[in-house]
BAPAVO-328334 format. One record per atom (N, C-alpha, C): residue number from 1; residue in one letter; atom name; x, y, z. Coordinates in steps of 0.1 Angstrom, whole numbers. Layout:
BEGIN
+-----+--------+-------+-------+-------+-------+
: num : residu : atome :    c1 :    c2 :    c3 :
+-----+--------+-------+-------+-------+-------+
: NUM :      A :    CA :     X :     Y :     Z :
...
+-----+--------+-------+-------+-------+-------+
***
This chain:
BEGIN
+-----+--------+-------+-------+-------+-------+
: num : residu : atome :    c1 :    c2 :    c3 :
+-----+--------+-------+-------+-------+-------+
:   1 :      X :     N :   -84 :  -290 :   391 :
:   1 :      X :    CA :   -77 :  -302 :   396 :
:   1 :      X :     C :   -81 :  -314 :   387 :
:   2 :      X :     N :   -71 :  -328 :   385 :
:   2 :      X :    CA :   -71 :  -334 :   373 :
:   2 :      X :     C :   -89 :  -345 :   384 :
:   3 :      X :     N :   -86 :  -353 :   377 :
:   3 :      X :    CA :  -103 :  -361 :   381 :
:   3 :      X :     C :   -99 :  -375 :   393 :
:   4 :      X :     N :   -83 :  -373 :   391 :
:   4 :      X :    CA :   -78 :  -385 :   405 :
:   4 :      X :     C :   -81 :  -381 :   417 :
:   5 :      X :     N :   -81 :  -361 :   422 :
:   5 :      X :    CA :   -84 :  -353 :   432 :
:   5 :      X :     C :   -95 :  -354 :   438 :
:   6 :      X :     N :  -102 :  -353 :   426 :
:   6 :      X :    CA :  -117 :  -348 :   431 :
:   6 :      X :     C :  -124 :  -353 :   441 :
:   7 :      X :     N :  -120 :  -366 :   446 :
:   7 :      X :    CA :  -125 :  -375 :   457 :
:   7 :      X :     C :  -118 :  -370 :   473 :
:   8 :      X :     N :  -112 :  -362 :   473 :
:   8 :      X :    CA :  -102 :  -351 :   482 :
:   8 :      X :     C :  -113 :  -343 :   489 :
:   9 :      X :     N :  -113 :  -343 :   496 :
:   9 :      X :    CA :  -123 :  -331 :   507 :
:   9 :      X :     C :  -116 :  -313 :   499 :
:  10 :      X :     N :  -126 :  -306 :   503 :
:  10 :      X :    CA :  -123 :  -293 :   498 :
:  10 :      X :     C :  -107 :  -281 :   505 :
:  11 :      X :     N :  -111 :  -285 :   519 :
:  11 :      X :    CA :   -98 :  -285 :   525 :
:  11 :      X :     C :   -85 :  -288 :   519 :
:  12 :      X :     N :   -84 :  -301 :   513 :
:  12 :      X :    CA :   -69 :  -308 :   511 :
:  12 :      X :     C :   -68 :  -299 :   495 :
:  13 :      X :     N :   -78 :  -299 :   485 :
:  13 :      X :    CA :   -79 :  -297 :   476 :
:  13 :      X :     C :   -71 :  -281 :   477 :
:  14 :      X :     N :   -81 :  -272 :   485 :
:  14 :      X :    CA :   -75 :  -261 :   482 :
:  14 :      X :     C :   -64 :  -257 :   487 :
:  15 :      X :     N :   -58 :  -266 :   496 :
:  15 :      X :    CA :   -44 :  -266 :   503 :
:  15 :      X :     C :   -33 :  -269 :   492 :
:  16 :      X :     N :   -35 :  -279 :   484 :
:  16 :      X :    CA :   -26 :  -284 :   473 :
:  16 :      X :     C :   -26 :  -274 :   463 :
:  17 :      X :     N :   -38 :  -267 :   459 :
:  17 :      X :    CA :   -37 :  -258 :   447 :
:  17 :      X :     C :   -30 :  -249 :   450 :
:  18 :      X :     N :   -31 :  -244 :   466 :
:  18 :      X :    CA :   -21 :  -232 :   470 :
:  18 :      X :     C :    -7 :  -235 :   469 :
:  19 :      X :     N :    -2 :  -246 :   472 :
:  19 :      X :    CA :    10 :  -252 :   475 :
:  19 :      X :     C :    20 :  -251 :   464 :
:  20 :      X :     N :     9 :  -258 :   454 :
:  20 :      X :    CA :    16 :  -262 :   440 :
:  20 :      X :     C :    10 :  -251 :   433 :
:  21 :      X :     N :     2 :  -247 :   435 :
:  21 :      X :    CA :     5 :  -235 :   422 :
:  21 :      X :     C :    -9 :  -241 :   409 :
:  22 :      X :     N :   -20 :  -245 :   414 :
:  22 :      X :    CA :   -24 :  -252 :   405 :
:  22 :      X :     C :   -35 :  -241 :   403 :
:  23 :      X :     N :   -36 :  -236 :   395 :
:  23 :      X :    CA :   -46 :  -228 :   389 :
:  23 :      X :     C :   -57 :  -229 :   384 :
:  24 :      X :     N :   -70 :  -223 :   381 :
:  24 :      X :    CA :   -83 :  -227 :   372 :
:  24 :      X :     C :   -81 :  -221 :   359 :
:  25 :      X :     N :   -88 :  -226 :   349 :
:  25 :      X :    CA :   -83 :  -229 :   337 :
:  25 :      X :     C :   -88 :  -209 :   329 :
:  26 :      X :     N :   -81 :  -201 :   323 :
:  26 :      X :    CA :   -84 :  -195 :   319 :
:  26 :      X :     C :   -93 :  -196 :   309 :
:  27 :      X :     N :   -96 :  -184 :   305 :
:  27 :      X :    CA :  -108 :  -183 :   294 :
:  27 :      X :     C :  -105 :  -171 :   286 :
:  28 :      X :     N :   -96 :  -176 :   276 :
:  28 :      X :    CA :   -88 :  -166 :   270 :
:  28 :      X :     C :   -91 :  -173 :   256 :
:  29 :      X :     N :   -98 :  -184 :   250 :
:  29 :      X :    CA :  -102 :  -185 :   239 :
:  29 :      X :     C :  -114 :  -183 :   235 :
:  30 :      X :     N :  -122 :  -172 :   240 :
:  30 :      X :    CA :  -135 :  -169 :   233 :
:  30 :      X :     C :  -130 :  -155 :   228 :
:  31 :      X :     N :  -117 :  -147 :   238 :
:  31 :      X :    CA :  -116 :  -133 :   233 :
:  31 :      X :     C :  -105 :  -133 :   219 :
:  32 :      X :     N :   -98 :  -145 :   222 :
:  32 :      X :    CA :   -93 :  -150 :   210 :
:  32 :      X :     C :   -97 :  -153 :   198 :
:  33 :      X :     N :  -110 :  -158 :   197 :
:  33 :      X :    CA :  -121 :  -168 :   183 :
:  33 :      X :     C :  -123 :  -149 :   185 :
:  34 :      X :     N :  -131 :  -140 :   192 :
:  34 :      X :    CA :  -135 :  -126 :   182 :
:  34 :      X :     C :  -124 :  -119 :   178 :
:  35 :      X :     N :  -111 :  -120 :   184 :
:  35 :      X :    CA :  -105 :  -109 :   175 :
:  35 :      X :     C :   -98 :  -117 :   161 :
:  36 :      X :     N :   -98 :  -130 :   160 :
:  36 :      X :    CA :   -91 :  -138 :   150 :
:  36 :      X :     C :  -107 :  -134 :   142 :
:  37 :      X :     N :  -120 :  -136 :   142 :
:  37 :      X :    CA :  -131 :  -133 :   131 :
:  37 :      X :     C :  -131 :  -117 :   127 :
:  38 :      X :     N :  -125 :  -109 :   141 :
:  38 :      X :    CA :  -127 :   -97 :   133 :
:  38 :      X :     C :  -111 :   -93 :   125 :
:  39 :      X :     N :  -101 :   -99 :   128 :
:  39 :      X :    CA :   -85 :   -91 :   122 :
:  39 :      X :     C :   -85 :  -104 :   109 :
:  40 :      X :     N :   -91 :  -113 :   108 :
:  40 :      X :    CA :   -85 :  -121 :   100 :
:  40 :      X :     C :   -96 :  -113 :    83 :
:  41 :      X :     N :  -108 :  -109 :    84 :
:  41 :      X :    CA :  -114 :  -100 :    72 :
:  41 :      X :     C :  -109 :   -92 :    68 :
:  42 :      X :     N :  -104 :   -81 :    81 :
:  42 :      X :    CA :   -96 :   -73 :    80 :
:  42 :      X :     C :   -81 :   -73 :    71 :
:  43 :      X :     N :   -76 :   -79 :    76 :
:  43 :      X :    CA :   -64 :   -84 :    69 :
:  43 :      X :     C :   -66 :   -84 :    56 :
:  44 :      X :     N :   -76 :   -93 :    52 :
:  44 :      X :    CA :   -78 :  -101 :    38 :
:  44 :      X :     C :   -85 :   -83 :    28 :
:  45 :      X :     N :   -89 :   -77 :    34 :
:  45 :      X :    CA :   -95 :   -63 :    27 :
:  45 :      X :     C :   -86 :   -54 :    27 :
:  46 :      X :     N :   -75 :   -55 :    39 :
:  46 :      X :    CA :   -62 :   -47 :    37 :
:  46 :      X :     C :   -56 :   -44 :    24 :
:  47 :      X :     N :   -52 :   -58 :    22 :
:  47 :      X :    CA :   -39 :   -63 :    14 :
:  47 :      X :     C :   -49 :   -61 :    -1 :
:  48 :      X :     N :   -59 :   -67 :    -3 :
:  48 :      X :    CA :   -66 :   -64 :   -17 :
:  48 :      X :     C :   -68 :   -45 :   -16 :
:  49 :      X :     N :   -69 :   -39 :    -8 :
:  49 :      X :    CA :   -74 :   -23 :   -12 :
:  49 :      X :     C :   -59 :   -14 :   -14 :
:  50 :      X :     N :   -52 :   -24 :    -7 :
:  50 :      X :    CA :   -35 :   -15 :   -10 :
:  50 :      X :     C :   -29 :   -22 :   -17 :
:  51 :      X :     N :   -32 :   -32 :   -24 :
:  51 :      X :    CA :   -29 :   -42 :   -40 :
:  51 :      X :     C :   -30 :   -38 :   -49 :
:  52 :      X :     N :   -41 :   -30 :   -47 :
:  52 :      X :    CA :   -51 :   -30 :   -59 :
:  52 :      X :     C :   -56 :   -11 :   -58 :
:  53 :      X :     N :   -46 :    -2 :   -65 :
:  53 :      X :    CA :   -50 :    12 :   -61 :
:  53 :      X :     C :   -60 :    19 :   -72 :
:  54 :      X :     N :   -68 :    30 :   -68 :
:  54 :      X :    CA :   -75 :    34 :   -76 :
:  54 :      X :     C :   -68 :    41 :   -91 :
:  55 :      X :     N :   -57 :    43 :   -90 :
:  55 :      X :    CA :   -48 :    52 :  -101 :
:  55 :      X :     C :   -33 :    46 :   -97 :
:  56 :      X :     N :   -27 :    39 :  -106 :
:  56 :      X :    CA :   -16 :    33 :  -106 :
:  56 :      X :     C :    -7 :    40 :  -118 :
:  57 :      X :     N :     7 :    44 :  -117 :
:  57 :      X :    CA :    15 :    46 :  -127 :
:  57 :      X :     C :    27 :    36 :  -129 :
:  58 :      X :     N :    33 :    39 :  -138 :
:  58 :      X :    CA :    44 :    27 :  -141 :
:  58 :      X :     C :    55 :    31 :  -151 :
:  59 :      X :     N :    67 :    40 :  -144 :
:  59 :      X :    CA :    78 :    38 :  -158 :
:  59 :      X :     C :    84 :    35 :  -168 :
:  60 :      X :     N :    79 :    33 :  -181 :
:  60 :      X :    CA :    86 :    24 :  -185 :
:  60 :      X :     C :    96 :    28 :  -194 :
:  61 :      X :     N :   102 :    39 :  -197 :
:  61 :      X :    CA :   117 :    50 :  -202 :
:  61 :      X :     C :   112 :    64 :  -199 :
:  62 :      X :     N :   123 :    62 :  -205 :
:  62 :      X :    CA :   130 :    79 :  -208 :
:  62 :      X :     C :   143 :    82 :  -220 :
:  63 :      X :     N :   146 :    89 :  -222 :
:  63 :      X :    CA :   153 :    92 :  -232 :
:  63 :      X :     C :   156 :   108 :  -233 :
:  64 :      X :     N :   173 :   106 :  -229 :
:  64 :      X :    CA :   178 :   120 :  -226 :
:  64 :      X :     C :   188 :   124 :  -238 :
:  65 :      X :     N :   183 :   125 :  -249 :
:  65 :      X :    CA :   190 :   126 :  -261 :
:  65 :      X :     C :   192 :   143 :  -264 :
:  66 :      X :     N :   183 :   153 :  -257 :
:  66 :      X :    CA :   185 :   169 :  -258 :
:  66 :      X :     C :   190 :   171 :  -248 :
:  67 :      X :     N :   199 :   182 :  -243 :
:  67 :      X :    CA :   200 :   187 :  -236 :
:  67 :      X :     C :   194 :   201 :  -226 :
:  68 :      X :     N :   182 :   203 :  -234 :
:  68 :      X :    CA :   170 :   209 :  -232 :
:  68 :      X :     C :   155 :   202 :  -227 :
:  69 :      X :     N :   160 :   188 :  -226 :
:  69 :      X :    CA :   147 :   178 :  -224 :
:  69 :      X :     C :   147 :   167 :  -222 :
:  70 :      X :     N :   141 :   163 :  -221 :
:  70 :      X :    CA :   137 :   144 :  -219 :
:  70 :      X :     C :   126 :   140 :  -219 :
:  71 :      X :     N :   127 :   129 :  -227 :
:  71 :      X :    CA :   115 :   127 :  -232 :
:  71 :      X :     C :   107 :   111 :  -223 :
:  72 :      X :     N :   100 :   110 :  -216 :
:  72 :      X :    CA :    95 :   102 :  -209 :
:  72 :      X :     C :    80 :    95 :  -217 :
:  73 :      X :     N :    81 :    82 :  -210 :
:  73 :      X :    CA :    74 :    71 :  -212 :
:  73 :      X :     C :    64 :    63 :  -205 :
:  74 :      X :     N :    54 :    65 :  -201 :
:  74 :      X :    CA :    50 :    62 :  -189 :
:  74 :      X :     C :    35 :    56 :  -189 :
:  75 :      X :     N :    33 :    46 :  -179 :
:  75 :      X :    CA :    15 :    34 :  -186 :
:  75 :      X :     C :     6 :    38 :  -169 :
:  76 :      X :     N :    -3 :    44 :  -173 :
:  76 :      X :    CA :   -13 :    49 :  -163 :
:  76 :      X :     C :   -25 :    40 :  -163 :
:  77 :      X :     N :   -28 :    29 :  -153 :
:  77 :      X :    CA :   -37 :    20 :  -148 :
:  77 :      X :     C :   -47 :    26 :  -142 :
:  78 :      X :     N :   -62 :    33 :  -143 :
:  78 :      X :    CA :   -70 :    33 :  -136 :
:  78 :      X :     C :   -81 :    24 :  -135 :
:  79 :      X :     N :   -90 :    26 :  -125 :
:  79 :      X :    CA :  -100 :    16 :  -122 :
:  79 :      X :     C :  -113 :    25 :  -127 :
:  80 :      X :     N :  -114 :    38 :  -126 :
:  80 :      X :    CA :  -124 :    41 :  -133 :
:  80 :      X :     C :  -121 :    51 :  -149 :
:  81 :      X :     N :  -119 :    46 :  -159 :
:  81 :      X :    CA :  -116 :    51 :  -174 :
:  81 :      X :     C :  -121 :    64 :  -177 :
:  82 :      X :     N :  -134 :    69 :  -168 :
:  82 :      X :    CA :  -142 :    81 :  -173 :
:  82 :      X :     C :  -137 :    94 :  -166 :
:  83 :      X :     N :  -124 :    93 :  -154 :
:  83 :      X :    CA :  -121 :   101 :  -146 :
:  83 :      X :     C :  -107 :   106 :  -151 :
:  84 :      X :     N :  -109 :   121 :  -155 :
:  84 :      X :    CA :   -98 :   126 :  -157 :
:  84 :      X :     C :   -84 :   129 :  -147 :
:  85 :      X :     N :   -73 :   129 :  -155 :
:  85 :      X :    CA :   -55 :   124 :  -144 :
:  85 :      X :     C :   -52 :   140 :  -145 :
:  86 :      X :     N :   -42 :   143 :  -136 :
:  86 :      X :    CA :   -35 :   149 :  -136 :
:  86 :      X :     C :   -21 :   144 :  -129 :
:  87 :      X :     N :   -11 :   138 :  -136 :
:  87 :      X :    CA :     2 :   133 :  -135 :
:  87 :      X :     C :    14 :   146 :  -134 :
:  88 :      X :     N :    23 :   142 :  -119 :
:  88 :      X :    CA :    33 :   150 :  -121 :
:  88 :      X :     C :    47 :   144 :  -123 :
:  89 :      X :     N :    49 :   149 :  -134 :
:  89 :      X :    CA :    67 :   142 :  -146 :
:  89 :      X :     C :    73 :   156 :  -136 :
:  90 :      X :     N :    87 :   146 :  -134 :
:  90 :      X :    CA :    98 :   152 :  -133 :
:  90 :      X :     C :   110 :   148 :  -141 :
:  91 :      X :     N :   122 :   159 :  -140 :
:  91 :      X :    CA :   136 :   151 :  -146 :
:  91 :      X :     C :   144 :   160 :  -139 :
:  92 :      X :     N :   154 :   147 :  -135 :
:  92 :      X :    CA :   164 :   157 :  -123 :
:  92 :      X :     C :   180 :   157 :  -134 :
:  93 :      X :     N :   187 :   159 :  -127 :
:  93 :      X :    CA :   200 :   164 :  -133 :
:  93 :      X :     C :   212 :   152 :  -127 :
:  94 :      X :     N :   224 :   154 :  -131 :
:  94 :      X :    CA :   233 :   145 :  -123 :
:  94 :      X :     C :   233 :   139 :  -109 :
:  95 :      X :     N :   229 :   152 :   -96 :
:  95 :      X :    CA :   234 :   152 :   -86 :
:  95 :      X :     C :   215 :   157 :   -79 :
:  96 :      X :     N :   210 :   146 :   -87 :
:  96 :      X :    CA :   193 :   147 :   -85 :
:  96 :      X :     C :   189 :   153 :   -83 :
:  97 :      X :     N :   190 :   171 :   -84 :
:  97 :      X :    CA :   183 :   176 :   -85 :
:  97 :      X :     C :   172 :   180 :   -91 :
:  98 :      X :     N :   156 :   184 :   -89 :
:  98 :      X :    CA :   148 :   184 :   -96 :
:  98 :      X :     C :   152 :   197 :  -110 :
:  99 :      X :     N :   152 :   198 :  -124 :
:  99 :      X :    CA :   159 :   202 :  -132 :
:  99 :      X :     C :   147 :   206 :  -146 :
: 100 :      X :     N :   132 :   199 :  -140 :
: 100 :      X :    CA :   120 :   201 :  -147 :
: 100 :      X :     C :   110 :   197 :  -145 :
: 101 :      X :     N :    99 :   201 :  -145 :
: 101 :      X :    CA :    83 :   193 :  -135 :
: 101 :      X :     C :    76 :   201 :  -143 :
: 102 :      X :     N :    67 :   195 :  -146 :
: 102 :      X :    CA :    54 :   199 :  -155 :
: 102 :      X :     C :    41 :   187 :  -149 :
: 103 :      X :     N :    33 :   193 :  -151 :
: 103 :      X :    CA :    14 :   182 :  -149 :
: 103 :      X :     C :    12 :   181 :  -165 :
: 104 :      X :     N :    10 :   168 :  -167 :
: 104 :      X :    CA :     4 :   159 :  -177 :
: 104 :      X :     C :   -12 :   158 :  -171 :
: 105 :      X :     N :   -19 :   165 :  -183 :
: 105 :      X :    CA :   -32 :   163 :  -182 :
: 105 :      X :     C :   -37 :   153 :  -187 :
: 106 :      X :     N :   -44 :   143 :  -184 :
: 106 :      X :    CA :   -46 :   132 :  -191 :
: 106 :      X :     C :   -63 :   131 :  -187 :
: 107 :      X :     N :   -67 :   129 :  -201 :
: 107 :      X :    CA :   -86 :   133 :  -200 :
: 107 :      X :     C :   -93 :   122 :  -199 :
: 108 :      X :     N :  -103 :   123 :  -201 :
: 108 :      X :    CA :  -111 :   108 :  -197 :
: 108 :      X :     C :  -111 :   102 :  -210 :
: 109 :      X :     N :  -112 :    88 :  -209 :
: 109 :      X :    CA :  -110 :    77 :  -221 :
: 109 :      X :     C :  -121 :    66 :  -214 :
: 110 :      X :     N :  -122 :    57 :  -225 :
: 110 :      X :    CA :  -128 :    44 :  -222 :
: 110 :      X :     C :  -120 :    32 :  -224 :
: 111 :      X :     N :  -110 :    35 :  -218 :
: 111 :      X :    CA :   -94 :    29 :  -217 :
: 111 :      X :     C :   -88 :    30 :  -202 :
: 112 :      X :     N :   -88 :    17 :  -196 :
: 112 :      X :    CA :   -83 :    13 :  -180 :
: 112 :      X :     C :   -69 :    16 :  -180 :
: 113 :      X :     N :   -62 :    11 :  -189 :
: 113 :      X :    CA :   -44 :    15 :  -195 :
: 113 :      X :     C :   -43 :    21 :  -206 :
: 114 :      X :     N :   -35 :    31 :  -200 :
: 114 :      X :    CA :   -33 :    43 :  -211 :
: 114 :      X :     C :   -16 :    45 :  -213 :
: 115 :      X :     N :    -8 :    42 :  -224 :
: 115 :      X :    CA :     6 :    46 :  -225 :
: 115 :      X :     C :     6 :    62 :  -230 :
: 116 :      X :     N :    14 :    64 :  -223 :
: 116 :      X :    CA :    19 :    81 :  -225 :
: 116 :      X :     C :    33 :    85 :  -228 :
: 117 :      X :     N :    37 :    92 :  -239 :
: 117 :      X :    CA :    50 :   100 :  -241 :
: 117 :      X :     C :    48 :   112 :  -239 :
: 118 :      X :     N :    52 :   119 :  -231 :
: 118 :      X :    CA :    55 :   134 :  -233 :
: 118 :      X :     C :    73 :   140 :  -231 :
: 119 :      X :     N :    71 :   150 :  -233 :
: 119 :      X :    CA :    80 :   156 :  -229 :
: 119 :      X :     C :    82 :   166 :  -222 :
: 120 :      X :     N :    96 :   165 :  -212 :
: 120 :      X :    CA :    91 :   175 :  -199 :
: 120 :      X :     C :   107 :   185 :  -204 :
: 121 :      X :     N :   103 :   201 :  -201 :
: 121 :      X :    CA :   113 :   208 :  -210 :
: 121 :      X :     C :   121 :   210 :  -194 :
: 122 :      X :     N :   135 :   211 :  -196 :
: 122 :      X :    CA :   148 :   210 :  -186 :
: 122 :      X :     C :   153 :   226 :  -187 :
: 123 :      X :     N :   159 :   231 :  -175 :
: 123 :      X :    CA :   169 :   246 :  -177 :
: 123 :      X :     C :   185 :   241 :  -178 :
: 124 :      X :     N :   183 :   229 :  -174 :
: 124 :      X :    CA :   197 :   220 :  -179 :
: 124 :      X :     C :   198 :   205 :  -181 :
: 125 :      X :     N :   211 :   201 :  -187 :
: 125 :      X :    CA :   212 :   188 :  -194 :
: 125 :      X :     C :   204 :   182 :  -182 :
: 126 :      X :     N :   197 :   171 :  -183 :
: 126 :      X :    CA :   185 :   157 :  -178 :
: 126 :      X :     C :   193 :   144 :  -174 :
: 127 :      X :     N :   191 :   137 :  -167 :
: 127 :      X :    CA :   196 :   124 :  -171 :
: 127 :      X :     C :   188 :   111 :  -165 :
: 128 :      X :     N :   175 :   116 :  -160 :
: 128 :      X :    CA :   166 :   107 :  -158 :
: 128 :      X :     C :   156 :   116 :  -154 :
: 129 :      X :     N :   140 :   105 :  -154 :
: 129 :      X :    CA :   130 :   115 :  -154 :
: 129 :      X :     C :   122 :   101 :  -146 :
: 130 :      X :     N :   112 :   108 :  -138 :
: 130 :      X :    CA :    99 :   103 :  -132 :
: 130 :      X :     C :    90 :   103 :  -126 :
: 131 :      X :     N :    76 :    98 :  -128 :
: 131 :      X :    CA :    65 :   100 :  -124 :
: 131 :      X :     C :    63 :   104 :  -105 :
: 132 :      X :     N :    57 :   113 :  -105 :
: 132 :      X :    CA :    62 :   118 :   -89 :
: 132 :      X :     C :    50 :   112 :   -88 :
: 133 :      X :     N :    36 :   116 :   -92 :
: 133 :      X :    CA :    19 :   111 :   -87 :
: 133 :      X :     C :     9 :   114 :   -98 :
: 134 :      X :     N :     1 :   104 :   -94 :
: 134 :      X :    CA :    -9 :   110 :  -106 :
: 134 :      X :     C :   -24 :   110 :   -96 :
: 135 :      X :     N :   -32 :   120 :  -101 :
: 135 :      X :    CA :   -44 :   119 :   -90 :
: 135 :      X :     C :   -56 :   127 :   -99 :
: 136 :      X :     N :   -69 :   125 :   -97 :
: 136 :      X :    CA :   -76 :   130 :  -101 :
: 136 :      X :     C :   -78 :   143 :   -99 :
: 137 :      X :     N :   -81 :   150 :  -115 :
: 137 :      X :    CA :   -80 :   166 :  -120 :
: 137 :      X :     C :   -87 :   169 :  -111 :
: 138 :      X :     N :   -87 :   184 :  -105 :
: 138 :      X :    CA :   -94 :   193 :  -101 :
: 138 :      X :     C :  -105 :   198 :  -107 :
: 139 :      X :     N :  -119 :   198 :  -106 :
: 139 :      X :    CA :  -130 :   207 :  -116 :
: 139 :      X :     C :  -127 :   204 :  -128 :
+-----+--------+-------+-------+-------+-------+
***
């Protein structure tokens, strides 16, 4: 009740709060202040850990000039240089079908960005090609 009431006997007081509907004040901002300190870190570690991945790849051509092959272009971003890749290249065909897949072994360097050409061999004409994943080699 506002501070004009308060001089009201307890009777009238709680007669009006029934009447009108006048409520006591919730306490719904202290459960508020912990989950805003615990989701608002959260958040901020989300977005930087899925920003920022341990092994990133990036297209940048191809070139379907055989019809036995294609030759692909591609820049491998890691965060640790000393850990060997294993990348999987595809090239599909007109009607996208997969048409050639090979693993590109890619060894350890003291290099964060690494550009790569290979070539991935086709059982028929190519007409685009791309990096499916790259993940760290097995043994």
């Amino acid at each position: 009740m506002s501070k004009r009431f308060s001089n009201l006997p307890p009777e009238t007081r709680a007669l009006l709060a029934e009447r009108y509907g006048i409520r006591e004040k919730k306490r719904w901002k202290i459960p508020a202040v912990i989950a805003t300190l615990i989701f608002i870190p959260w958040l901020f570690w989300s977005a930087w850990h899925h920003s920022n991945p341990e092994i990133r790849s990036t297209l940048v051509s191809f070139q379907n000039e055989k019809a036995d092959s294609i030759e692909i272009t591609y820049i491998i971003e890691r965060r640790n240089p000393s850990l060997p890749l294993t990348c999987t290249l595809v090239a599909r065909d007109i009607d996208k079908n997969v048409v050639g897949e090979i693993e590109d072994e890619i060894p350890a360097d003291s290099q964060g960005r690494i550009t790569r050409t290979t070539t991935i061999p086709t059982r028929i004409t190519p007409v685009n090609a791309a990096v499916l994943d790259c993940r760290a080699a097995q043994g």
